[in-house]
C-alpha positions as CSV (number, residue, x, y, z in Angstrom):
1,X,29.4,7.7,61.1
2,X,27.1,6.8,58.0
3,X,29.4,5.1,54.5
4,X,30.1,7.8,52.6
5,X,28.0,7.5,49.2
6,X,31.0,7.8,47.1
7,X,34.9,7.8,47.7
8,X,36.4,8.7,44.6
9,X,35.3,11.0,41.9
10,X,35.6,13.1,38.2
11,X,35.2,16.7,37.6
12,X,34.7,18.4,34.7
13,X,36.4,21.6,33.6
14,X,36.6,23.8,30.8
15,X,40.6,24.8,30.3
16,X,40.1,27.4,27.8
17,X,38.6,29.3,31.4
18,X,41.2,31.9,32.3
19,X,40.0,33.0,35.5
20,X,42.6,32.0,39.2
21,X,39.5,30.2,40.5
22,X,38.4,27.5,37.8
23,X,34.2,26.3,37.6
24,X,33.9,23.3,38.1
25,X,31.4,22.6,35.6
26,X,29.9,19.0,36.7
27,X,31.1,15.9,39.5
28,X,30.5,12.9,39.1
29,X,31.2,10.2,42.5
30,X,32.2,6.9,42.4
31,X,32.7,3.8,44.9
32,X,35.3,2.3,42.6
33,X,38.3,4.5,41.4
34,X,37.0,5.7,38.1
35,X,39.4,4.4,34.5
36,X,39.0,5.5,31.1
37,X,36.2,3.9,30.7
38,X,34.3,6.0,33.2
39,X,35.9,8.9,31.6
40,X,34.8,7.9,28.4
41,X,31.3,7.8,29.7
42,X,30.9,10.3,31.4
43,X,32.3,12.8,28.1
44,X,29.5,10.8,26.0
45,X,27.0,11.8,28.6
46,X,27.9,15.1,28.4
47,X,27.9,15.2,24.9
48,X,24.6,13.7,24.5
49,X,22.7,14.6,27.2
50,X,21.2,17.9,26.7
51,X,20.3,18.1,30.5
52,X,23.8,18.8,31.1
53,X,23.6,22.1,29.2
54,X,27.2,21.0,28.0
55,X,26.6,19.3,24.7
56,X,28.2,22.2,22.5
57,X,31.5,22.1,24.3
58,X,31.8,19.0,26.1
59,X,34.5,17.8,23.2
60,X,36.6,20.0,24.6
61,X,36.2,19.7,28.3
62,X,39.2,18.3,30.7
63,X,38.0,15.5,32.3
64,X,40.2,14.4,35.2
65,X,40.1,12.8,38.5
66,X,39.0,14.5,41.4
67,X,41.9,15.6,44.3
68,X,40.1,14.5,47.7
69,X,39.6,17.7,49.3
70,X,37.0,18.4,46.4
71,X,35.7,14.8,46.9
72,X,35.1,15.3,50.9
73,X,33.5,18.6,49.6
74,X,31.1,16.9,47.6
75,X,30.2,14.6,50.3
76,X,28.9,17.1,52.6
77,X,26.7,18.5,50.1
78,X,25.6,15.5,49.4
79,X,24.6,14.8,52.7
80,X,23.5,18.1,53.4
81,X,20.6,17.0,50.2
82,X,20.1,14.3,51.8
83,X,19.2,15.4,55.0
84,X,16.8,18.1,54.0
């Protein structure tokens, strides 16, 4: 079985969404459990990067640490990339 390329990771959400099923709107995976300072980071990126299409809201997007299920999730698309 190959290392998975990341164990731990942050999703971004927008919690003004109403919908039962929330977007996740970006991931972001991680070797190292991620801190504030990751979280800081990564809602800087977002709010300067315009590739990220998020710049406009990203003050006001819940960053917060990913549950594993989503995480393992992740992983096989990640691999499933990979692959092809």
């Amino acid at each position: 079985m190959n290392k998975p390329p990341f164990k731990y990771g942050l999703i971004v959400l927008d919690p003004s969404q109403e919908d039962e099923m929330v977007d996740i709107l970006h991931f972001t995976g991680y070797w190292e459990e991620p801190g504030k300072p990751e979280v800081d980071s990564l809602r800087n990126e977002l709010m300067t990067n315009e590739e990220f299409g998020l710049t406009e809201i990203a003050h006001k997007l819940a960053i917060l640490r990913a549950p594993d299920y989503i995480v393992e999730e992740y992983i096989k698309i990640f691999d499933n990339e990979t692959e092809n």
